[in-house]
Every structure is written in C-alpha cells, then in structure tokens.
DRENZANU-826334 format. One line per field, with one value per residue (C-alpha): x, y, z; residue number from 0; residue in three letters. Coordinates in nm, 2 decimals. Layout:
N
px <- X  ...
py <- Y  ...
pz <- Z  ...
papa <- NUM  ...
sekol <- Ala  ...
***
This chain:
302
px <- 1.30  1.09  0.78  0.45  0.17  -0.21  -0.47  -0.29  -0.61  -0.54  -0.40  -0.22  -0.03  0.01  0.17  0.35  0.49  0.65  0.78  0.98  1.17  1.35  1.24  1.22  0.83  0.62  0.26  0.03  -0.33  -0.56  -0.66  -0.47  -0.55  -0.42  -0.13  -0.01  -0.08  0.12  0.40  0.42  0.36  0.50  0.31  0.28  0.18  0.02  0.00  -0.03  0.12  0.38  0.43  0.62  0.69  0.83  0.87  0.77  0.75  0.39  0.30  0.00  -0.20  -0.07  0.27  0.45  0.76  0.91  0.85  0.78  0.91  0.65  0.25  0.07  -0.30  -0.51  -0.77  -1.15  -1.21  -1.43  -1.14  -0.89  -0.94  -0.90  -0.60  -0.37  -0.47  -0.39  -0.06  0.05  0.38  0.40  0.43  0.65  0.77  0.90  0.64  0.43  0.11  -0.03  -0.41  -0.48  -0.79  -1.15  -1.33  -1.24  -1.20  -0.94  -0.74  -0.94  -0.90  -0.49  -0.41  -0.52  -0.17  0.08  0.12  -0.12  0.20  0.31  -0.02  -0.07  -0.34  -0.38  -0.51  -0.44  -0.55  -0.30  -0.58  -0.55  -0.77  -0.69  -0.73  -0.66  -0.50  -0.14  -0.19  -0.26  -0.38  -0.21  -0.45  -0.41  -0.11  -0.24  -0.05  -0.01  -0.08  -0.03  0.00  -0.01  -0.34  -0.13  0.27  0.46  0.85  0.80  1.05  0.82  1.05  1.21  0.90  0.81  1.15  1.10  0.73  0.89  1.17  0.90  0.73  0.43  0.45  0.37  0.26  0.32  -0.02  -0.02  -0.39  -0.42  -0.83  -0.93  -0.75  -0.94  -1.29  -1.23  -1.23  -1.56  -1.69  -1.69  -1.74  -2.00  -2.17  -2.22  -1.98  -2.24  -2.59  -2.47  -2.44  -2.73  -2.90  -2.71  -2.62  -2.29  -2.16  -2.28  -2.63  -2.66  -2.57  -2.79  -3.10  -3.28  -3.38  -3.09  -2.87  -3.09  -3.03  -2.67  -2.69  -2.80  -2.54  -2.25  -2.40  -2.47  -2.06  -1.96  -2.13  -2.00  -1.66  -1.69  -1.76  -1.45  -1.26  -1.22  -1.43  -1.56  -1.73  -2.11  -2.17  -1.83  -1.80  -2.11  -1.97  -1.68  -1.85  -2.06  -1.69  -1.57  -1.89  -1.87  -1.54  -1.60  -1.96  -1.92  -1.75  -1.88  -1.79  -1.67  -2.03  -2.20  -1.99  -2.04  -2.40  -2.43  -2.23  -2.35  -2.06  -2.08  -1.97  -1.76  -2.01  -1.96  -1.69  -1.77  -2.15  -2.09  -1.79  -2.03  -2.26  -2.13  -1.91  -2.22  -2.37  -2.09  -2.13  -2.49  -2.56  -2.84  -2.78  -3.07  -3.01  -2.66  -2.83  -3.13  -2.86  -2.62  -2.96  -3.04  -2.71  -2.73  -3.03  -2.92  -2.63  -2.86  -3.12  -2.81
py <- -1.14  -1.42  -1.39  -1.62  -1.57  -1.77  -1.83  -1.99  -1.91  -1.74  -1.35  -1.62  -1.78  -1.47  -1.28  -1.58  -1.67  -1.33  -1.28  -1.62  -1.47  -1.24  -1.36  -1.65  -1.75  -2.03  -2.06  -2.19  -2.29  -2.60  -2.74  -3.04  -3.16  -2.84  -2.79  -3.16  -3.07  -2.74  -2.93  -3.24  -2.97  -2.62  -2.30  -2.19  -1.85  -1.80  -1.44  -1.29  -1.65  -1.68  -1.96  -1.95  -2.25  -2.21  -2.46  -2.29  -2.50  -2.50  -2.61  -2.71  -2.42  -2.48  -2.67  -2.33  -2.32  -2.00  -1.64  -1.53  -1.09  -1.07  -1.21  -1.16  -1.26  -1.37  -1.55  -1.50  -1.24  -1.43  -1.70  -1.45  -1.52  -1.85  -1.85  -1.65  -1.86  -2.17  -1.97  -1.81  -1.92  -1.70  -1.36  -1.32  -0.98  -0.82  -0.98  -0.74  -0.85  -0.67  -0.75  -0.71  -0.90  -0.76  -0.51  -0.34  -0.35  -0.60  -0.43  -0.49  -0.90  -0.83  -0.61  -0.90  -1.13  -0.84  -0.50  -0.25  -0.02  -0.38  -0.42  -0.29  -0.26  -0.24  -0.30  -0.41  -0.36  -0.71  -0.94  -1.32  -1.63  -1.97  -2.23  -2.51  -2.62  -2.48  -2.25  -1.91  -1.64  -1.31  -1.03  -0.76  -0.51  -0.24  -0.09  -0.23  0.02  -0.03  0.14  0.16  0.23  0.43  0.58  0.34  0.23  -0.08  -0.05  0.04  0.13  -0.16  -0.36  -0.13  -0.24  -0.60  -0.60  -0.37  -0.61  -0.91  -0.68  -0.54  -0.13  -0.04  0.29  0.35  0.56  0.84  0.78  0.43  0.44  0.67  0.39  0.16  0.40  0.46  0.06  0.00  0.24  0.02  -0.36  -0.20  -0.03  -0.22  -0.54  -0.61  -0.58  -0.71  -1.06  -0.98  -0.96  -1.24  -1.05  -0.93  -0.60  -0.40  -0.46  -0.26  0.08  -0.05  -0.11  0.20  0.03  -0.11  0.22  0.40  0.15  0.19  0.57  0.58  0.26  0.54  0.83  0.64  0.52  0.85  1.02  0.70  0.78  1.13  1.06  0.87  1.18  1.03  1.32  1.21  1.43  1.19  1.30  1.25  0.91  0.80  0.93  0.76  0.42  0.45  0.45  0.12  -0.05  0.08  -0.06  -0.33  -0.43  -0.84  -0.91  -1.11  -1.06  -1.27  -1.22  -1.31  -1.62  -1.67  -1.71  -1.90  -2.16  -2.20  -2.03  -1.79  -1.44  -1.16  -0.92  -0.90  -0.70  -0.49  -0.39  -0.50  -0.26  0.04  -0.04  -0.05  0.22  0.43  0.34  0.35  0.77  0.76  0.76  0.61  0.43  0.20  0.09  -0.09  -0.22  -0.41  -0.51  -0.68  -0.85  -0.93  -1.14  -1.28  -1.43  -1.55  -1.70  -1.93  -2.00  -2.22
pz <- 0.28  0.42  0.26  0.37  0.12  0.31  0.05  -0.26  -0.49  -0.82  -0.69  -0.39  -0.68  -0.85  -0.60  -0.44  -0.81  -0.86  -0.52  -0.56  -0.78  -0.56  -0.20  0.02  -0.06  0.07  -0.02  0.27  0.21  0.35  0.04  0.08  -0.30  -0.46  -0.21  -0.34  -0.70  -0.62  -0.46  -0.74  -1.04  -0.95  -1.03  -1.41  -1.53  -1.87  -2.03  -2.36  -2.52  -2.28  -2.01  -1.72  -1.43  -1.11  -0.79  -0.51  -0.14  -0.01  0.34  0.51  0.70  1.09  0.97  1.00  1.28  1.23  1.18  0.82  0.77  0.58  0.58  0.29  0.31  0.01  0.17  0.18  0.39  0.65  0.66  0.79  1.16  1.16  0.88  1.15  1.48  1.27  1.17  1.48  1.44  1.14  1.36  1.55  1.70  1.38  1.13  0.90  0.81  0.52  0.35  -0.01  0.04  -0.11  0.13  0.39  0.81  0.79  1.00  1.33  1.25  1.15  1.52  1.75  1.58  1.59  1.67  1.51  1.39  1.20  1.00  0.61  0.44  0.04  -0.29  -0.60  -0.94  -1.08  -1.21  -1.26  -1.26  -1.21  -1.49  -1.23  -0.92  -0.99  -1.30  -1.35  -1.60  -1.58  -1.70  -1.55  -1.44  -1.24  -0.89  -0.60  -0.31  0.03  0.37  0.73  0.99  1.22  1.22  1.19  1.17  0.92  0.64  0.39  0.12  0.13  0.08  -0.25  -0.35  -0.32  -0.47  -0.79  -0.80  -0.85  -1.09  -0.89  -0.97  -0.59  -0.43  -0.08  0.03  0.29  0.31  0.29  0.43  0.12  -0.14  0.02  0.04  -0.36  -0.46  -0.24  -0.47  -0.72  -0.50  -0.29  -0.55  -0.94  -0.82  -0.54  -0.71  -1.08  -0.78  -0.60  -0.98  -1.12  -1.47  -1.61  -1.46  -1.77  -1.72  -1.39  -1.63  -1.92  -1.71  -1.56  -1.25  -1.19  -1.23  -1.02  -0.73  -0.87  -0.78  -0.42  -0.38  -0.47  -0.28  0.04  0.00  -0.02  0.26  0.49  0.35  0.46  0.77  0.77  0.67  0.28  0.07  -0.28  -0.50  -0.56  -0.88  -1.04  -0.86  -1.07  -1.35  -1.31  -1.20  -1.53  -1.75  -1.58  -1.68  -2.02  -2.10  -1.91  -1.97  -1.97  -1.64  -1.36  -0.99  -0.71  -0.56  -0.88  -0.88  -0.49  -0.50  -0.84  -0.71  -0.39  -0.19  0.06  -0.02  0.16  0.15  0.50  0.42  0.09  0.18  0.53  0.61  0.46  0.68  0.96  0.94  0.86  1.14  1.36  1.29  1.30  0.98  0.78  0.45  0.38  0.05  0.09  0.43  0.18  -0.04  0.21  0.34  0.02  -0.02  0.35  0.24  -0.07  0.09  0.33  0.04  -0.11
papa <- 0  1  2  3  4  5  6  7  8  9  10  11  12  13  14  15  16  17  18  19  20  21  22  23  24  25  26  27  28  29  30  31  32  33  34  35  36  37  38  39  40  41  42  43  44  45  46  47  48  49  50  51  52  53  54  55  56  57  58  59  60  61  62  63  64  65  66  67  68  69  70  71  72  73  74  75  76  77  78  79  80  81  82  83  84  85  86  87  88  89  90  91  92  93  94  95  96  97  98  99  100  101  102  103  104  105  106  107  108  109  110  111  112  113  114  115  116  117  118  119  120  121  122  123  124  125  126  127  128  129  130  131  132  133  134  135  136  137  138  139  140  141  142  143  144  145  146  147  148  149  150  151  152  153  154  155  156  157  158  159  160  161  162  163  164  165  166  167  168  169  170  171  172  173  174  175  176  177  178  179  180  181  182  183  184  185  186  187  188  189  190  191  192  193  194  195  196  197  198  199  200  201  202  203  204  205  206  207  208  209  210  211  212  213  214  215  216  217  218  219  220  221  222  223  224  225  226  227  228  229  230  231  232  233  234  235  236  237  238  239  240  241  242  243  244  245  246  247  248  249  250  251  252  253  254  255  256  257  258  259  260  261  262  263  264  265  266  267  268  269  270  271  272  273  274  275  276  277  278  279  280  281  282  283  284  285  286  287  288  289  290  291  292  293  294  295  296  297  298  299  300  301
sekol <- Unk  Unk  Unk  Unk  Unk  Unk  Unk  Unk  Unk  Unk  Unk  Unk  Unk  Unk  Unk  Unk  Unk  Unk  Unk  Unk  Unk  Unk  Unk  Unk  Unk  Unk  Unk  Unk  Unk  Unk  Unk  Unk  Unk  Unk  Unk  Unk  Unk  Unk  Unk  Unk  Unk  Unk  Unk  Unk  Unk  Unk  Unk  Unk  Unk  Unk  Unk  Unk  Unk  Unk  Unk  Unk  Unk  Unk  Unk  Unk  Unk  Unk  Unk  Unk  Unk  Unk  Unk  Unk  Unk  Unk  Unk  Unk  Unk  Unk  Unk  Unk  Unk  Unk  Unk  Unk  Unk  Unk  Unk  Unk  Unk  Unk  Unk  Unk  Unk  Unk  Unk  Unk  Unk  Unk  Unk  Unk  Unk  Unk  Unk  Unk  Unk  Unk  Unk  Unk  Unk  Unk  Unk  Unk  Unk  Unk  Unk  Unk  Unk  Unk  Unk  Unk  Unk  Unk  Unk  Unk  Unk  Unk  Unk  Unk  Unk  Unk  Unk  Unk  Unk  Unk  Unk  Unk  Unk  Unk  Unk  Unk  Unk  Unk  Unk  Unk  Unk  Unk  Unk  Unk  Unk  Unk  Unk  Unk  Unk  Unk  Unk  Unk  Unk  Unk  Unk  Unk  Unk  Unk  Unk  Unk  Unk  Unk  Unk  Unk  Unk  Unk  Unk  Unk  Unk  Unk  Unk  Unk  Unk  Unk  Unk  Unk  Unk  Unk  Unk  Unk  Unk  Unk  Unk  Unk  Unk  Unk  Unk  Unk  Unk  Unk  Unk  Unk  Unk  Unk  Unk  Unk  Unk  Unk  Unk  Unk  Unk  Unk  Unk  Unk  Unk  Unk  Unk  Unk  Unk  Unk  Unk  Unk  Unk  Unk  Unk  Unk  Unk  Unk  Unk  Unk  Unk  Unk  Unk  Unk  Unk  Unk  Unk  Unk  Unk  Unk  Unk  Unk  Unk  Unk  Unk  Unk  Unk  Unk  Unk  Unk  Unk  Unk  Unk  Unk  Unk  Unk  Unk  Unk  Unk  Unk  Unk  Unk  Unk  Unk  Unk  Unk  Unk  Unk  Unk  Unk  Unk  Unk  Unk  Unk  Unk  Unk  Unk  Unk  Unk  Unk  Unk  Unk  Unk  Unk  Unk  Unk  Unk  Unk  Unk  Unk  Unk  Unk  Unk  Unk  Unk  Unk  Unk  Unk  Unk  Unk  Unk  Unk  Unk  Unk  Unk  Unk  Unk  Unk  Unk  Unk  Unk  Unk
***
C-alpha cells in the first residue's frame, strides 16, 4: 500500500514511522529545514529506553507526481485546504483520504479532492511529542478508530490490517460522528479553557469558577451532539471529564501552547465545529460561543 502521510509534526512522524514498516510511506511537509534534517538523519523513536531509526523518503509539499492509496493527514486543521490543492496529485480516482487531525468538520474540506464515499474520518488516542526535527517520543498507545461519512466500498478491513500490522490497535466505527462527538467532549470542553486560562488542565477541576464554566462547556456539547443524532448522558459526561483531569492534572494543550507562543490555534475546529453545528439546528450555546471568541481574540492580540 502507497501510503502519503502531510504534516510530518510529531503524530506525522509517528504514524509515518510505523507504517514504513510494512507500507510504501513518504512523509510530505513544507518545512524545508526539517524535511532536510528528516532526509539527511532519518526518523528516530524513543520510548520507555528504547531507540528506534528508520529512513523514510520525504518530499516537498507540491513535488508529488503520482497517486498515493492512501492520504493520511496530520496537519493543522486550518492548513488542510491548502495541504491537498498543493497535493492534488496525491488523489487520484481510487485514493482514500482519511483525517485524524484535532476537531471535527473535516470532512466538508476532504470531499472537494475525492469522492465523499473515499473520505475517513478518525481519532486517535497514540500520543507522541517531538524532541526535534526528526525524533520522536512515543507515549501513548491508545486505538486508532476510524470510519466513513456515508456507505462506502473502501477496503476498510484491509486498512485495519495494515495499521495493526504497523502496531496501531484500530477500530473500524459504525458511527464514526459519535467517536468524534465523544473526544470534543474533552477538546471543546477542559482542553479549550485550561488555553484560554493559560494553566495546566488540572486547574479547570480544582478551581470552582473554572469547573463551573467547565460544566455548561459539556452540557452545551451534548445537546449539539444530540441534535446530531450522538446522545450523551450530561451528567455522566462530567463525571467522566472530572476522572481524565484527575489522573491527568499537569498537562497542557495544543491551545495552551498555541496562544503562549504566539501561534494560531484550531479552535476553529474544536469550539468552532460546536458552534456551528449548534447553530446549524437552531440551537443556542452561548458559552462555547464566548470561549471560541475569547481565543479569536487572543489569537490577534499576539
């Protein structure tokens, strides 16, 4: 299998690292200065003591000529549009394109390069941060779960086999929307105001205030998710959001890290799909609406 991984940032390496293990993987980015020091140096994974290296052939984003089977996409959400129209000669007619980027909506940006039956959606709980330009820290090893927007003919099993091959446990979802509903319950919710707040995620359970925000956060996703046929019980989704900050207390999110350094953020598509969505069936949810405007402006202040 031909496998094209855009966005060679830490889960880019990741995933493009164990893939080449048992698939024909090129990593494609447009970070000239890490795509050389990829090219000149390999990729190495670190985990638990261990240290693996592996060449694997990295081209510029555009420098493409041939249809990949598979697309994987790893970049920032908001770069996604202009990562396939400088890679249109990725897809071709039998190219899946498949997302396991933060948020959600994705799919609307993936239909316009290839046939809507040909485009996956996912998630995935594999963590891994990037010590530099071409290594990697493996930390976490969580499911991969993926599926299609609408019935499809893709040969899904087959691309379970070669993710569990390359050591991603993978789940093909019947229900693909409500996976994707049940991690903005966390990213729209604790990951989005611990940024917006600028404090580790534990603080937004350990601070009154702050949980209460927290609260209407989750019940405003969960009637929006409703509404989009994905039912969630409110009160056990708050339960359950207050367990992942308990044993996880210290971490920091991509927003946090977003707006501390001065980049912009993808809550465009964490508190951004919620609301629109919401308002797409008339509903009103105006506390992730303050929030993403919150960010927005926090974004332009830097």
């Amino acid at each position: 299998m031909k496998i094209a991984v855009i966005g060679p940032g830490s889960m880019g390496l990741l995933y493009g690292f164990k893939l080449a293990a048992c698939a024909d993987v090129v990593l494609i980015g447009n970070n000239k200065k890490n795509l050389d020091e990829i090219a000149a140096h390999g990729v190495t994974l670190k985990r638990e003591g261990e240290i693996l290296h592996r060449q694997i052939p990295v081209l510029q984003s555009g420098a493409a000529k041939a249809p990949a089977d598979l697309v994987i996409l790893f970049t920032k959400a908001y770069q996604t549009q202009q990562a396939l129209e400088e890679n249109r000669a990725l897809t071709g007619p039998d190219t899946v394109l498949l997302t396991l980027q933060n948020g959600a909506g994705h799919e609307a940006v993936l239909r316009q390069f290839v046939r809507e039956d040909h485009v996956l959606i996912g998630t995935t709980a594999q963590g891994s941060s990037r010590e530099n330009a071409h290594t990697i820290i493996h930390s976490g090893l969580g499911d991969t779960v993926i599926g299609a927007v609408v019935p499809t003919q893709i040969d899904m099993e087959g691309i379970r086999a070669v993710f569990e091959q390359a050591g991603f446990p993978c789940i093909i979802s019947d229900d693909i929307r409500y996976t994707v509903w049940n991690k903005l319950m966390i990213n729209a919710s604790s990951s989005a105001l611990s940024g917006v707040l600028q404090v580790r995620q534990g603080i937004v359970a350990e601070d009154a205030h702050a949980w209460e925000i927290c609260r209407d956060l989750i019940r405003e996703i969960c009637r929006t998710a409703a509404a989009e046929g994905c039912i969630f019980d409110e009160e056990e989704q708050v339960r359950r959001l207050a367990a992942h900050l308990k044993n996880a207390p210290n971490g920091y999110t991509s927003i946090y890290a977003d707006l501390k350094n001065g980049r912009k953020t993808e809550a465009e598509f964490i508190t951004g799909a919620v609301v629109r969505a919401a308002e797409a069936h008339g509903l009103q949810v105006p506390v992730q609406k303050t929030l993403l405007h919150m960010i927005l402006a926090m974004e332009g202040k830097q």
